[in-house]
The first five atom37 places (N, CA, C, CB, O) and aatype in JSON, in Angstrom:
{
  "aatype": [20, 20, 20, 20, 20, 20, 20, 20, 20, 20, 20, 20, 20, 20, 20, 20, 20, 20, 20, 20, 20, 20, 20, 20, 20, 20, 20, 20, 20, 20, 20, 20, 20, 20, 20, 20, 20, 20, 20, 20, 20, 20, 20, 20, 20, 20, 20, 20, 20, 20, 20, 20, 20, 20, 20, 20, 20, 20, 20, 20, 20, 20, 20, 20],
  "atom_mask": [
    [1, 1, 1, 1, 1],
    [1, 1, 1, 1, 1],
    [1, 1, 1, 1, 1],
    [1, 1, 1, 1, 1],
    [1, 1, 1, 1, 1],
    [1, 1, 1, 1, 1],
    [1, 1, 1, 1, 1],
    [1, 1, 1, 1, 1],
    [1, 1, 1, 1, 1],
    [1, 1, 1, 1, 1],
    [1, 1, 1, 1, 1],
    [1, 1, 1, 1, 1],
    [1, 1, 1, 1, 1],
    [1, 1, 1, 1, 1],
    [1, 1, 1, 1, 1],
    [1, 1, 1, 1, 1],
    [1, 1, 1, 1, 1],
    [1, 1, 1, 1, 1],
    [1, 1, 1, 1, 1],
    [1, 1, 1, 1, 1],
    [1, 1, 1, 1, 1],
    [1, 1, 1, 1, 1],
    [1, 1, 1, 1, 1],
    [1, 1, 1, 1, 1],
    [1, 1, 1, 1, 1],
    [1, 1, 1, 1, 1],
    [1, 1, 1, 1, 1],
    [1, 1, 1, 1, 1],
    [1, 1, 1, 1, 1],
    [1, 1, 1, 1, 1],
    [1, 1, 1, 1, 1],
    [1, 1, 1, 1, 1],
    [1, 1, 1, 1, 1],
    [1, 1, 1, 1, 1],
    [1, 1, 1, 1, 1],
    [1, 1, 1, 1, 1],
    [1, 1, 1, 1, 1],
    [1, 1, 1, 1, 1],
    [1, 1, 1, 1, 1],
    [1, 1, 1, 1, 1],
    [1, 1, 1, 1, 1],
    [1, 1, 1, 1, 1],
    [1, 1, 1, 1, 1],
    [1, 1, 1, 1, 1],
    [1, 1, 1, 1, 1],
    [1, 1, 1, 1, 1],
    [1, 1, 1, 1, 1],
    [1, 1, 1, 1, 1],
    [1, 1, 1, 1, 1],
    [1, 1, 1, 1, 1],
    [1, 1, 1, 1, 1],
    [1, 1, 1, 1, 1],
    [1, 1, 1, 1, 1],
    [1, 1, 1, 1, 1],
    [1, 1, 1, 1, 1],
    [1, 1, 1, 1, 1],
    [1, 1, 1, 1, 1],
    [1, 1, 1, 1, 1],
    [1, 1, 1, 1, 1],
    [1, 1, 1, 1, 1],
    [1, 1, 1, 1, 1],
    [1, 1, 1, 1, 1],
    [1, 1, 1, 1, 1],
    [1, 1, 1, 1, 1]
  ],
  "atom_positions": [
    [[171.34, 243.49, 43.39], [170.33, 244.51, 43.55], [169.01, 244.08, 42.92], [170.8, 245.82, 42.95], [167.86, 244.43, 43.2]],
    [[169.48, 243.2, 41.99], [167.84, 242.8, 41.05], [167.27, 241.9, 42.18], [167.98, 241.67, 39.17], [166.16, 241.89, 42.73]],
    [[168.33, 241.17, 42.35], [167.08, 239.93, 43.24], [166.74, 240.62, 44.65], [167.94, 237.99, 43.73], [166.06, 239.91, 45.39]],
    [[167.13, 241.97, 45.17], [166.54, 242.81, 46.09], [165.55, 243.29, 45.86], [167.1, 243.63, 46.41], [164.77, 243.42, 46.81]],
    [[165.14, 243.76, 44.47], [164.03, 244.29, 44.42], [163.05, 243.0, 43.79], [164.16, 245.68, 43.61], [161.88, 243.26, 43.51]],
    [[163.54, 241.72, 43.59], [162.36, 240.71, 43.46], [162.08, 240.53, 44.76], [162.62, 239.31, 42.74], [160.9, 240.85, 44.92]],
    [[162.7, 240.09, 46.06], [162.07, 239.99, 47.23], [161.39, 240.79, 47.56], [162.64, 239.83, 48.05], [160.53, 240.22, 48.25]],
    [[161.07, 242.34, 47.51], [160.28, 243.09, 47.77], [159.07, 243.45, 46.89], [160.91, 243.9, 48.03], [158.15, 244.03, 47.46]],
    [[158.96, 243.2, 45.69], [157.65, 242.83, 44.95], [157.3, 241.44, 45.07], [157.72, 243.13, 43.49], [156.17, 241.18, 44.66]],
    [[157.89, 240.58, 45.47], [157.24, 239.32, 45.65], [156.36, 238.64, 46.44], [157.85, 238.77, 45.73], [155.47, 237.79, 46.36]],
    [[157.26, 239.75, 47.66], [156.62, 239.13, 49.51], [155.1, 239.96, 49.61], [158.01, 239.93, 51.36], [154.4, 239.24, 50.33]],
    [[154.57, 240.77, 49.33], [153.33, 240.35, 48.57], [152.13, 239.72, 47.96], [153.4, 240.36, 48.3], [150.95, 239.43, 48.15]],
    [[152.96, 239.67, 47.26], [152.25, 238.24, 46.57], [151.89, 237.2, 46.91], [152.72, 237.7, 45.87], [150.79, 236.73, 46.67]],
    [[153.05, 236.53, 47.71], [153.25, 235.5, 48.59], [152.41, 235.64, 49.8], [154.6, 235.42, 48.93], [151.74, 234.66, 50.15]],
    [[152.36, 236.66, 50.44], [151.78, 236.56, 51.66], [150.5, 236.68, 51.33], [152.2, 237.47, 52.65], [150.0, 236.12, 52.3]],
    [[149.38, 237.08, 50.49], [148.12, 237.32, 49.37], [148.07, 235.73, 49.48], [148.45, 238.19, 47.5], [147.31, 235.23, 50.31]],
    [[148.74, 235.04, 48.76], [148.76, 233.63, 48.22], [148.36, 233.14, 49.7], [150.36, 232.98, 47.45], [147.19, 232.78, 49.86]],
    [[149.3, 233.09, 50.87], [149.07, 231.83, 51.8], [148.04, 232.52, 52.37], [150.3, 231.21, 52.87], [147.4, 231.71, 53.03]],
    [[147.49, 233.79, 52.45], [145.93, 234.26, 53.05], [144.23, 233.26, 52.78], [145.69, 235.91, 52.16], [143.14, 233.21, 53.36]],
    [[144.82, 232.66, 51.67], [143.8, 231.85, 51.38], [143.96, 230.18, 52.18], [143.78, 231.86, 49.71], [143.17, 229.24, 52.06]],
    [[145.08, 230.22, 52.88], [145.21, 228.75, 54.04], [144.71, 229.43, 54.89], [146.74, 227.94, 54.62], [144.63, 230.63, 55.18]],
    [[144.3, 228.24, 55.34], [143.91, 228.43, 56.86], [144.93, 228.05, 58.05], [142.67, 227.56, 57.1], [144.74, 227.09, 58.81]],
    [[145.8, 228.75, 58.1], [146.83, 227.83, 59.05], [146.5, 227.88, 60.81], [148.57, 228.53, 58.78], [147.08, 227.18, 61.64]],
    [[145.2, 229.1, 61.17], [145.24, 228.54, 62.2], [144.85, 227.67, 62.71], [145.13, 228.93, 62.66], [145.06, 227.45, 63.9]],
    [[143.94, 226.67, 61.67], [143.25, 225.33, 62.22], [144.71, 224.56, 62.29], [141.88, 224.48, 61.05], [144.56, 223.43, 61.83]],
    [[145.56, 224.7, 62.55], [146.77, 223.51, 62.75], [147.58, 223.97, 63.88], [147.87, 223.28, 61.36], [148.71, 223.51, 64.05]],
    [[146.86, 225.23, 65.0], [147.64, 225.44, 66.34], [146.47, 225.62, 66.68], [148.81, 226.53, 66.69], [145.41, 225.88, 66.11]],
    [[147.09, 225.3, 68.56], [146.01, 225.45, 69.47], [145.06, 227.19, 69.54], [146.83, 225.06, 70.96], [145.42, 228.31, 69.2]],
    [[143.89, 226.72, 70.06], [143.24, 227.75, 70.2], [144.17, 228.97, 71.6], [141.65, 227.06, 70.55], [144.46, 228.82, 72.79]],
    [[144.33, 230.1, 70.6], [144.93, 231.42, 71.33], [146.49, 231.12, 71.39], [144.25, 231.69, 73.03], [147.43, 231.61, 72.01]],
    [[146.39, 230.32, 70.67], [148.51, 230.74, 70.41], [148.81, 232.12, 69.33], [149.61, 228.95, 69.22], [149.79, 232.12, 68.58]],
    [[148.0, 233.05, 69.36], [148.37, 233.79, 68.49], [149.4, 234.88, 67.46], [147.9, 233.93, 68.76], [149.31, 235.48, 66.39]],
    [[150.62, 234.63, 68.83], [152.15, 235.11, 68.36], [152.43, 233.87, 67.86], [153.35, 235.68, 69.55], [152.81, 233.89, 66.69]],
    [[152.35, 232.64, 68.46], [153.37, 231.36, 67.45], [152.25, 231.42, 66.47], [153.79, 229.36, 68.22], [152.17, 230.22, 66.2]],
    [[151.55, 231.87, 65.91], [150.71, 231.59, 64.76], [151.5, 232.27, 63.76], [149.19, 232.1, 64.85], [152.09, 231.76, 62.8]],
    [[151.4, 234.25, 64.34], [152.22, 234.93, 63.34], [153.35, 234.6, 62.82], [152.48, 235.92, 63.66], [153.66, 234.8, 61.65]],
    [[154.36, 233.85, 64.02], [155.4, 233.91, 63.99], [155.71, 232.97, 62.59], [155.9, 233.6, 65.3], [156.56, 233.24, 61.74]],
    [[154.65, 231.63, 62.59], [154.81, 230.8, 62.0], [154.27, 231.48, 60.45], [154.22, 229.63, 62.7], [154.78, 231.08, 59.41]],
    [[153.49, 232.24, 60.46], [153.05, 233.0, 59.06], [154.41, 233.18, 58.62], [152.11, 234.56, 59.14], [155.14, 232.45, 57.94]],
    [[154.66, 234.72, 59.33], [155.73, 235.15, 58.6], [156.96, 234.38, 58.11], [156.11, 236.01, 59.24], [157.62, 234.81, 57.16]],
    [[157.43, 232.62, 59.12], [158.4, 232.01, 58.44], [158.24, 230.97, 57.59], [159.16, 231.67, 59.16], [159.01, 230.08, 57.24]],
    [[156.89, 231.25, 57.26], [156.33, 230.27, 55.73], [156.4, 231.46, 54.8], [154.37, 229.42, 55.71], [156.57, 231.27, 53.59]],
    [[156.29, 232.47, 55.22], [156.43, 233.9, 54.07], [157.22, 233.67, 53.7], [156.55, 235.33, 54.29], [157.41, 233.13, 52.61]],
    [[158.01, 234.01, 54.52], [159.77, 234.56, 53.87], [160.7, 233.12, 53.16], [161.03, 235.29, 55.66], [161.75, 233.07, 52.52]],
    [[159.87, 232.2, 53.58], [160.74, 230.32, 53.38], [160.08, 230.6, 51.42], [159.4, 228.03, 54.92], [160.79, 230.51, 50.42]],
    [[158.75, 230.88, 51.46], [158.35, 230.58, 50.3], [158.99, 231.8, 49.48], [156.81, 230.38, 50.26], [159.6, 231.5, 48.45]],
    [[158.89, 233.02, 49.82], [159.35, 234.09, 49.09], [160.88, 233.72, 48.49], [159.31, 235.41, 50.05], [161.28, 233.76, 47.32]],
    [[161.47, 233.4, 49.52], [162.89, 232.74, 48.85], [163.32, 231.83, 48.0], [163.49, 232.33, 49.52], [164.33, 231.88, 47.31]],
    [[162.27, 230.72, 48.09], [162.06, 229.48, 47.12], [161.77, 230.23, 45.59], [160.57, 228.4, 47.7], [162.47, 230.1, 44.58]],
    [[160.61, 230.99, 45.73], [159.98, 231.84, 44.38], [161.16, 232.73, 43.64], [158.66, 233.05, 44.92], [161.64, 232.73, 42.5]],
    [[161.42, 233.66, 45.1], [162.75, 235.01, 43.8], [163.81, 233.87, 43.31], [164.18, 236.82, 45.04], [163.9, 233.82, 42.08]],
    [[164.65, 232.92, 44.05], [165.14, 232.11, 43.24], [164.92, 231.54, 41.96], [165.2, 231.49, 43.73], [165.67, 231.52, 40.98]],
    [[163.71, 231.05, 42.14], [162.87, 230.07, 40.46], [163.29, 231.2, 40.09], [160.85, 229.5, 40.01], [164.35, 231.15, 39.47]],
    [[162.61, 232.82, 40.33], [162.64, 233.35, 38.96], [163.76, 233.91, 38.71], [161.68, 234.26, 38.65], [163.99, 234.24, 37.55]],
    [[164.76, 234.15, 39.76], [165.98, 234.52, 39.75], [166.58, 233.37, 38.12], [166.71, 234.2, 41.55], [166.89, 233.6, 36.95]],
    [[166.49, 232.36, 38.87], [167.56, 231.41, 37.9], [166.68, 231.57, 36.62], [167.84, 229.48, 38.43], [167.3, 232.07, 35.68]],
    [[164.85, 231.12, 36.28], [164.91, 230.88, 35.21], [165.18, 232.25, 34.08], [163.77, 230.12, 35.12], [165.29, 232.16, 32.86]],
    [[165.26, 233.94, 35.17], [165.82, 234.96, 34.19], [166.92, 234.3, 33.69], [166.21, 236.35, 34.78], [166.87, 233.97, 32.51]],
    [[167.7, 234.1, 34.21], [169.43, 233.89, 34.09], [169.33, 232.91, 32.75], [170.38, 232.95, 35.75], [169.94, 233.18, 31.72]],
    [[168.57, 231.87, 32.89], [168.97, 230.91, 32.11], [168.12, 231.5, 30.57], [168.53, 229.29, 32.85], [168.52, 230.94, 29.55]],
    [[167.13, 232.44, 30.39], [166.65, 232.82, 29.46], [167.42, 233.84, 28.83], [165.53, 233.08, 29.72], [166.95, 234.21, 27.76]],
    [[168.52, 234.42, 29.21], [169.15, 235.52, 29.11], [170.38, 234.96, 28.19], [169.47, 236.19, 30.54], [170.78, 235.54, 27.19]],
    [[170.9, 233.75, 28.7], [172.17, 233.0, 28.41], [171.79, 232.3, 27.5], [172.81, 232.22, 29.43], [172.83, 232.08, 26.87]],
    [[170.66, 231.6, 26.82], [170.51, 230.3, 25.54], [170.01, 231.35, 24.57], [169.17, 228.72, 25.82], [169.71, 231.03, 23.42]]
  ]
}
């Protein structure tokens, strides 16, 4: 349940964070669903990478 409610304060953040790329200079002009599409699965790829880090480094601060 904890790391449920880190994905949902996180994805946020995350999506804030990659607002400052520019990712549509790297698809053609007017692909604009494979653009989103591709947003949202750098969102959710990075959001998962992140609640993990902080997932584990809680865990490991909790335990030493």
């Amino acid at each position: 349940m904890f790391k449920m409610a880190l994905y949902i304060v996180t994805l946020p953040i995350v999506i804030y964070a990659l607002e400052a790329i520019k990712i549509e200079q790297i698809f053609k002009q007017g692909r604009v669903l494979q653009i989103r599409i591709a947003f949202l699965l750098i969102s959710f790829s990075l959001d998962y990478l992140f609640v993990n880090f902080l997932y584990d480094f809680a865990l490991q601060m909790n335990f030493r």
